[in-house]
Each structure stands twice: as C-alpha cells, then as structure tokens.
C-alpha positions as CSV (number, residue, x, y, z in Angstrom):
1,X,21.0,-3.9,-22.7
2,X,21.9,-7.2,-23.4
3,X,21.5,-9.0,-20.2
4,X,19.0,-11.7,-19.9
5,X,17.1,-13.4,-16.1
6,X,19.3,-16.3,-14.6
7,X,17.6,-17.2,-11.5
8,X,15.0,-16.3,-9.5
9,X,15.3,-16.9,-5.8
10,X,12.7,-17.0,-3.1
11,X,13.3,-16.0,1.0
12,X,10.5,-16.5,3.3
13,X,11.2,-13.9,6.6
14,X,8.7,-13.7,9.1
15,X,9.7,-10.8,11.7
16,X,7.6,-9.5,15.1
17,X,5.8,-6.1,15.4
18,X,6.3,-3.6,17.9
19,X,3.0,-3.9,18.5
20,X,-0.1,-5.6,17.4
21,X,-1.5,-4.6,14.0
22,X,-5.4,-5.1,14.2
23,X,-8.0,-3.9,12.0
24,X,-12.1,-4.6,11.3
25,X,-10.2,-7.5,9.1
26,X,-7.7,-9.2,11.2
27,X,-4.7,-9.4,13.6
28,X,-1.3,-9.3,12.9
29,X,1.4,-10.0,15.6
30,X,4.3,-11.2,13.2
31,X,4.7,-9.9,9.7
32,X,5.5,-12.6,7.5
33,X,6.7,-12.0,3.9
34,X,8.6,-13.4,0.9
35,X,11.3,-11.8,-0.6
36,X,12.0,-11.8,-4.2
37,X,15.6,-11.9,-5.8
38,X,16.1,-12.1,-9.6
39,X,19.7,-12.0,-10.6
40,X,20.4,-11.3,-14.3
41,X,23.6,-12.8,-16.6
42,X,25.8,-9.8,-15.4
43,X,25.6,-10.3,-12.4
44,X,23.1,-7.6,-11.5
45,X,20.3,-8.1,-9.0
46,X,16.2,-7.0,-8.9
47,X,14.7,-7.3,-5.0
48,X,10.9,-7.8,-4.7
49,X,8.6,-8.9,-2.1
50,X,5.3,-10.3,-1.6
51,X,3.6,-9.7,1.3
52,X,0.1,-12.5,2.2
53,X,-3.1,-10.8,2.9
54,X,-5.6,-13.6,2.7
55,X,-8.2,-11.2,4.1
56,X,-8.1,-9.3,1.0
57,X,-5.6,-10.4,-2.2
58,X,-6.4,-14.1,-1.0
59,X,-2.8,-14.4,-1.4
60,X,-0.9,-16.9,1.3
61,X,2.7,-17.4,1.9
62,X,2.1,-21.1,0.3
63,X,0.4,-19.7,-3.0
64,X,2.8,-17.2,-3.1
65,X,5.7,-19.0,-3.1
66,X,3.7,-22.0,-5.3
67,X,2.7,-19.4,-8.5
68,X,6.7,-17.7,-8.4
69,X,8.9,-20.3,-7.7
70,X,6.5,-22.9,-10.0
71,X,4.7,-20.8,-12.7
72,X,6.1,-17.7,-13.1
73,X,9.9,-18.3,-12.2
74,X,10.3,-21.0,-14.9
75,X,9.1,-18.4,-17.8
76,X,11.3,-15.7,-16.2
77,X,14.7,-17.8,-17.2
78,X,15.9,-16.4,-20.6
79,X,13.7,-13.4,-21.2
80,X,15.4,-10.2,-22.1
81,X,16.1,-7.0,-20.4
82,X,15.9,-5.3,-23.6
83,X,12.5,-5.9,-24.2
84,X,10.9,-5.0,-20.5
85,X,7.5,-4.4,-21.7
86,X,7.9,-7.8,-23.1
87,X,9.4,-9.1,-19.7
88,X,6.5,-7.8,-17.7
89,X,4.0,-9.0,-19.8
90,X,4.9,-12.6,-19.2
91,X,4.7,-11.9,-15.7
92,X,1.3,-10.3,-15.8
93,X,0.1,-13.0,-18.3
94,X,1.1,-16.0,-16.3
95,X,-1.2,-16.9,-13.8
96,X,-4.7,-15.1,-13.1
97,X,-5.2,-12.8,-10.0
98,X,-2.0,-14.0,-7.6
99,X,-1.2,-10.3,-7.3
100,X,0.8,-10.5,-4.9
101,X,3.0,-12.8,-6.8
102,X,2.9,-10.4,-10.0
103,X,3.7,-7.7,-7.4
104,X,7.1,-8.8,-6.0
105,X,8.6,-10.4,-9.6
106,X,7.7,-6.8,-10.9
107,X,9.1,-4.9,-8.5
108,X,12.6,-7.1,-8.7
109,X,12.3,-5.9,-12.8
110,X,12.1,-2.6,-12.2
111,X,14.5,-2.9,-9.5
112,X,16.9,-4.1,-12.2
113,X,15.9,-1.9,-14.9
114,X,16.4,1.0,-12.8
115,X,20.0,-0.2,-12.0
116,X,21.1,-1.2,-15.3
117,X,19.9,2.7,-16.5
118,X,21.8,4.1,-13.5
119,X,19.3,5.7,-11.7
120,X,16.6,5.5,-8.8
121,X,13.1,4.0,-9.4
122,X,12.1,7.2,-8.7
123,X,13.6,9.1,-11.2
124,X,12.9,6.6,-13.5
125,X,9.4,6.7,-12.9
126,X,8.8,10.7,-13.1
127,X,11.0,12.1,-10.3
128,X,8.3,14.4,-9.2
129,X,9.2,15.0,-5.5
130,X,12.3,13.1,-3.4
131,X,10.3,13.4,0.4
132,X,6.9,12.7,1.4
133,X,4.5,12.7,4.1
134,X,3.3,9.7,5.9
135,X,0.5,9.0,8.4
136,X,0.6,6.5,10.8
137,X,-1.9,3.8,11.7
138,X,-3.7,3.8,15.0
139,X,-4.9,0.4,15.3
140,X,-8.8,-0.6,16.8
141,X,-8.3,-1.5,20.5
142,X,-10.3,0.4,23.5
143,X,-10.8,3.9,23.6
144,X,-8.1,4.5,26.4
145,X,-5.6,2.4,24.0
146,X,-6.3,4.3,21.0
147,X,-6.3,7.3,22.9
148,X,-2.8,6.9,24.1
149,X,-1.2,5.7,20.8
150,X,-2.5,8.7,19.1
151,X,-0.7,10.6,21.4
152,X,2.2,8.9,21.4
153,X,2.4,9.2,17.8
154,X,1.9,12.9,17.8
155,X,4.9,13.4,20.0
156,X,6.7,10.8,17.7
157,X,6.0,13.5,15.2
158,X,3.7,12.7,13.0
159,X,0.6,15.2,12.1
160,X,-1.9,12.9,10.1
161,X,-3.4,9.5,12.3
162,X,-5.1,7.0,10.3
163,X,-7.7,5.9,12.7
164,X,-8.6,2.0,12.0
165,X,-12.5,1.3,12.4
166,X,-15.6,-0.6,11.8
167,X,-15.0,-3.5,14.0
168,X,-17.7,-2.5,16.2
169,X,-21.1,-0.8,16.2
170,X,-20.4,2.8,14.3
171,X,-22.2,4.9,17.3
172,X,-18.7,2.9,19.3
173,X,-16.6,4.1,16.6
174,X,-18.0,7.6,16.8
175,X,-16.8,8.0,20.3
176,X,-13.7,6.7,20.0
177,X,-13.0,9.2,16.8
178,X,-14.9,11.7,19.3
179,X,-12.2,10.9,22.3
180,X,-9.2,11.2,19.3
181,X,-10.1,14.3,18.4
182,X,-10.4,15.3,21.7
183,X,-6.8,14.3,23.1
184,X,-4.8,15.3,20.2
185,X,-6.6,18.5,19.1
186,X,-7.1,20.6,16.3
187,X,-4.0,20.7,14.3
188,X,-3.8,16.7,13.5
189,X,-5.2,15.1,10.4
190,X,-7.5,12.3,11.4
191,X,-8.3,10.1,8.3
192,X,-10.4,7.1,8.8
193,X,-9.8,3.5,7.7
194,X,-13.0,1.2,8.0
195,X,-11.6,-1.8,6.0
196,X,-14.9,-2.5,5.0
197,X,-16.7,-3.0,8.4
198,X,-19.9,-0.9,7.8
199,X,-23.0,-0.7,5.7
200,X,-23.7,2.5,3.0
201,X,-26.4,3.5,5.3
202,X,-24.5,3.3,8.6
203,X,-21.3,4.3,6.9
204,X,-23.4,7.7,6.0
205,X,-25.0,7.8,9.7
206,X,-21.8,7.8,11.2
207,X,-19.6,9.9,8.8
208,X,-22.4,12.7,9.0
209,X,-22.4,12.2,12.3
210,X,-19.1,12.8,12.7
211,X,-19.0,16.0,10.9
212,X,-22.0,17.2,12.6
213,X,-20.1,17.0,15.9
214,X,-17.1,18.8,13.7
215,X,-14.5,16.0,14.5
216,X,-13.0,16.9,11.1
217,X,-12.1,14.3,9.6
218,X,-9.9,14.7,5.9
219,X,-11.3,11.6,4.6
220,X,-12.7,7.9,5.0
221,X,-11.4,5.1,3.7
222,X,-13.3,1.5,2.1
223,X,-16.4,2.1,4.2
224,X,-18.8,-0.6,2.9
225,X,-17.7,-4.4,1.6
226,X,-15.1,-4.1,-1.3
227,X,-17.8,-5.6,-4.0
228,X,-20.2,-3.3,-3.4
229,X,-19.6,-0.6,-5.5
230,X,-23.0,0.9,-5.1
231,X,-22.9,1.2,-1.9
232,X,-19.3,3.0,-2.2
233,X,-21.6,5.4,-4.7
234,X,-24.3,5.8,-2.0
235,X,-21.9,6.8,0.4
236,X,-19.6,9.5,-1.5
237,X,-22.7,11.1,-2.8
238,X,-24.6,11.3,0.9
239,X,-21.4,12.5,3.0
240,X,-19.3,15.2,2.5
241,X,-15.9,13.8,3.3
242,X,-13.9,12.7,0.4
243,X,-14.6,8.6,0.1
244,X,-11.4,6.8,-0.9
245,X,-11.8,3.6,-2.3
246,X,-9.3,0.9,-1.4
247,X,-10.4,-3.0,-1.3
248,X,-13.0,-2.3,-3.7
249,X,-10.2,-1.6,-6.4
250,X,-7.5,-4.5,-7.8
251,X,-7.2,-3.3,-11.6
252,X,-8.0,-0.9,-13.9
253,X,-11.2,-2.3,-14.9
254,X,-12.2,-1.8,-11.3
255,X,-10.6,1.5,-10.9
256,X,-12.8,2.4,-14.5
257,X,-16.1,1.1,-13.1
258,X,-15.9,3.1,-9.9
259,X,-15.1,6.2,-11.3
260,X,-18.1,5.8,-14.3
261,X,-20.1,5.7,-10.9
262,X,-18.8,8.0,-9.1
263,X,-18.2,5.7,-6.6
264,X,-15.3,7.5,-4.6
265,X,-13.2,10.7,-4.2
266,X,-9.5,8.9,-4.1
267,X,-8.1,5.6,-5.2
268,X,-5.8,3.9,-2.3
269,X,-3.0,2.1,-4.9
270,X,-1.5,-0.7,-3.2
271,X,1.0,-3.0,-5.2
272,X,0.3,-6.2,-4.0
273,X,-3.2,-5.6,-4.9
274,X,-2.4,-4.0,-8.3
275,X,0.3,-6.8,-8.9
276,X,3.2,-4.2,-9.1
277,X,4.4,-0.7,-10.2
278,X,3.2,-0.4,-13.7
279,X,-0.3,-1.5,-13.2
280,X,-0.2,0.8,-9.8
281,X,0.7,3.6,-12.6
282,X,-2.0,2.8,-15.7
283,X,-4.6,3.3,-12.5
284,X,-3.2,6.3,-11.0
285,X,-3.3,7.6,-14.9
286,X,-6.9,6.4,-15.3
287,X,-7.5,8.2,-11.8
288,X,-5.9,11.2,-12.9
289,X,-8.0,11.7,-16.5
290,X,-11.3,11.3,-14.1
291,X,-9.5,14.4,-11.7
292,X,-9.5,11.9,-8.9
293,X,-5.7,12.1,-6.6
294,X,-4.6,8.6,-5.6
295,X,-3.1,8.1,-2.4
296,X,-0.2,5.1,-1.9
297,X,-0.1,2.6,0.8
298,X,0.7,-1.2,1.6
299,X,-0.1,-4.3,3.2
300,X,2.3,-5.0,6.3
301,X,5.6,-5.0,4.3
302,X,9.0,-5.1,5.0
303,X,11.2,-1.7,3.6
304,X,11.8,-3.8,0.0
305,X,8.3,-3.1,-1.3
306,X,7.9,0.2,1.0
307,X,10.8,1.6,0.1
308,X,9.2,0.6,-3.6
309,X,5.9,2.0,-3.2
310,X,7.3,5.3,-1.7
311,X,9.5,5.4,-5.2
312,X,6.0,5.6,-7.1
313,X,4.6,7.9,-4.7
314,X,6.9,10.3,-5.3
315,X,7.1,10.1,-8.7
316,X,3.9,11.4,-9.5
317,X,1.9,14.6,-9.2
318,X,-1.5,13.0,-8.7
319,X,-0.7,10.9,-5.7
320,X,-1.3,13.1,-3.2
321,X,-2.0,10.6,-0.3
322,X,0.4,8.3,1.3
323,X,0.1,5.8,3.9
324,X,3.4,4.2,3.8
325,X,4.2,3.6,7.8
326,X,4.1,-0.4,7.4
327,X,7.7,-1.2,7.3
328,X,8.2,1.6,10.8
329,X,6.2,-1.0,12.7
330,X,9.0,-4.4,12.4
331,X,11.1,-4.7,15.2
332,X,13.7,-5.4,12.4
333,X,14.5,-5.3,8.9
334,X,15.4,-8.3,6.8
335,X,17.4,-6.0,4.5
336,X,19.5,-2.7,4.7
337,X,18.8,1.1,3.2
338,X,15.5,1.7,2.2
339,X,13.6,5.1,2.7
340,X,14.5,6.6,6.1
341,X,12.0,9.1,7.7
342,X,12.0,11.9,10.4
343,X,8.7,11.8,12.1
344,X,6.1,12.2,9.1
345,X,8.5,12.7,6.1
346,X,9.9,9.9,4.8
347,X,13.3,9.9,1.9
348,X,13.2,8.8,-1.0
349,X,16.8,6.7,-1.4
350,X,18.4,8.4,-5.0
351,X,20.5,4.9,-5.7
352,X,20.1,3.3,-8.1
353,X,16.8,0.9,-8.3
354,X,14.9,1.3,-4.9
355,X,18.0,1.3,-2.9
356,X,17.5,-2.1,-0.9
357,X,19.8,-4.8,-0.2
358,X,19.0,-8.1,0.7
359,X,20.9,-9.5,4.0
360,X,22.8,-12.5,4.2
361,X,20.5,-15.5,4.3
C-alpha cells in the first residue's frame, strides 16, 4: 500500500433530538459534532467524528476542531498507509488527553485501512459476531415521564432499558426504578446509569436497597465520581450487582489501576474517551486477561462513530455489553448507511471500512 494522507477536512453538524437527552451530568437538546474526513493520494476516503462532552472528556467543539485541524492535521500530511502503526502513533503522540480529537482522526485511519484491504472494520478487527443487542436510554425526568418512555420503548421493541440516575436524592431514585419495574415487568433488563451522581455509601444504600425490594437490576453503572476509585472498590465489593465502571476509566493505565483494585465488574469502552479503536481494544484486552467483559457505548454521536463503535463491538468475544442507541435519537443523519437496527438488534454494515458516507456539505 503505497498511498500516503493528502488532506484532512473538518465539518461541524449540529442536528436536534427527538427528545431531550438529560442525565445526573447535563442536558442535551441538539447534538452537535464534528465530522472527520481524511482523503488519501488515491483518492480514497477515512470518515471520523468527534463528538464534545465537556462534562466528561473536557473536549469542546472549539478544542476539537483547534488540536485536528491545527496540531494533529498538519503531521497527518505525508505519513504512509503502509506503516499504520506508525500513522496512529503520531496521532496518539500529538497532543495530550484531547481524546476526542485522537478518537475521530483514528477512526477515519481505520476507516481507510479497512477500505484499502477490502473489507469491513469489523472483519478486520476479529469478525466475531455481525448483529448485536442494544439498550436504550431512559433519560431522568419525573416518574410519570420515565414511566411512559420505558413503555414506549418496550413496545418499540427493545428488552434491556438503561435507566439514567443520580440527579436526585437515591431514596427518589429508588422509586422511580421501583415504578419501572413495576410498569414494564419482569422480562425487561433494567440496567442503571448514575453518571457519577452518588456517594460509595449511598450508592451501596440504594443498590441493596434495590435488590432487597427484588427490582432486579443486571447492573449499575459509574456510581460514585469518576476519580474515586475507592469508592468504585467500596461499592462493587458491598453490592451484589455487577459495578461497571465508565467515567472513572480513559486509558489503560486507568483500566489497569481499577482492576488491581477490584474496583468494578465491567469496563464501559467509549471511543472518544479512549481516543479511538485501538486504544478501545489494548483495554478490552487488558479487561479480558483480568476475566472482566467490557461493554461498548458512546457519547451522543452521529451513525459515523456508532456505526464505528458497533464495528468493535462486534468484533470481539469479551464485549458483552452494548449501549449503542445514540445515533437512534437524531432527528437526522448527516451521513448515509451505517448500522440499521430492528428494535434491539442492531447490523453490522459488511462494506468495506464502517460503511458511512459523508453527505454533500
């Protein structure tokens, strides 16, 4: 392969939710995004995108935009698609933290790599499975809201609802898990998302709570404040629902302190907080050597780095979780293909690369 990067180009989209996105964290109305481009000298093109979660990468659509299109891009111009561990290096080595950056220029290379072999990202990537399951979020609000988008959702056809909370006192949250429960039954998966929003003592109150009252949950997600890993510790070794760490986990080293702790049952991989596919892969493989399954999800992305992060999910036999509804909540799409889905189970496109293509701008 012989090709070398000619440009790298930079489209900032900003499209409407269905509905508002909020969580113990923030709000989100309108998703905005930046879309990543890197054509090569035949003519062949890499999509990324980078999606700002100041909240928790401390990435913005400024930054962003400021660490490709002015540090990164300019080292980009030249370098070799023969030598892709050589390529992503310089991305990785560019700039400190900015994962979100690192994220969408490294999801355009493997785009392009994936292309220039002839087959999908996930194939390349393992090829383990070509359909997944997804949950789908239900957002905090008032019980009676909550209580009616779970519902909805379930006749929408999807069987596992990742319930968002922590924004309130924890004997509230109980009662609105308690009311879930209630309206949609046995049969559904309830997993719980508390972005951080609780204490490890009131995280353990509630969770045992919770299964005292046998509201069965499957697991609980970033209970306690991303830096503090002993409390994450606290928590998965007083409750017995599996503890999956999310916020609290950016890189390996984090990913290997945590586990040396035993600090959480499942590892949420995210790429913008990873900075791409192949660190997202040296944790899942760190995860997997502990015996610890890794589940996949995103920030509010558009289908480019869905459809990208379902590629990895299904490429590998450890992830086990996946959380990958993001992209089902834009009104539109700024691109076309992607995965499709039927309720719950999403597709993996078998195109080559991740199978997205950029609109006309």
């Amino acid at each position: 392969m012989s090709a070398t990067i000619s440009t790298v180009q930079v489209f900032p989209i900003a499209v409407p939710l269905k509905s508002p996105f909020k969580t113990a964290l923030r709000t989100v109305t309108t998703a905005e995004s930046l879309l990543v481009q890197i054509t090569d000298s035949d003519g062949v093109t890499g999509l990324g995108e980078a999606a700002p979660t100041a909240a928790i990468t401390g990435d913005t659509m400024a930054s962003i935009r400021y660490a490709i299109e002015t540090i990164i891009a300019p080292k980009l111009i030249g370098a070799s698609l023969a030598q892709p561990e050589a390529l992503k290096s310089l991305i990785e080595t560019s700039i400190v933290n900015n994962h979100s950056p690192k994220a969408a220029l490294n999801i355009a290379v493997n785009d392009l790599l994936a292309k220039h072999y002839g087959v999908s990202l996930n194939a390349l990537l393992g090829g383990y499975r070509q359909q997944i399951e997804t949950d789908y979020t239900v957002s905090v609000g008032t019980t009676d809201a909550m209580v009616d988008h779970a519902l909805q959702l379930v006749k929408d056809g999807f069987d596992t609802l990742k319930v968002k909370v922590g924004n309130q006192s924890a004997f509230d949250d109980v009662k609105q898990v308690r009311a879930i429960r209630k309206a949609v039954g046995p049969a559904i998966k309830i997993r719980l998302d508390a972005n951080q929003g609780w204490q490890k003592k009131q995280a353990t109150v509630a969770i045992n709570a919770m299964v005292d009252e046998g509201l069965d949950l499957e697991l609980v997600e970033q209970p306690v404040p991303a830096a503090d890993f002993e409390g994450m510790a606290y928590v998965t070794a007083h409750t017995p629902i599996p503890i999956m760490a999310d916020e609290s986990i950016f890189s390996v080293t984090d990913a290997l302190r945590l586990l040396n702790m035993d600090g959480c049952d499942i590892i949420n991989l995210k790429l913008m907080k990873a900075g791409g596919i192949d660190n997202a892969l040296k944790i899942n493989t760190l995860a997997e050597a502990f015996g610890v399954p890794c589940m996949v999800g995103s920030m509010i992305e558009s289908q480019v780095s869905v459809t990208a992060a379902a590629h990895l999910a299904a490429a590998k036999t450890n992830i086990q979780y996946y959380d990958l509804d993001a992209a089902m909540m834009f009104r539109d799409q700024p691109t076309t293909g992607g995965i499709t889905h039927d309720g719950h189970v999403i597709t993996v496109p078998d195109t080559p690369g991740i199978g997205v293509s950029l609109q006309q701008q």
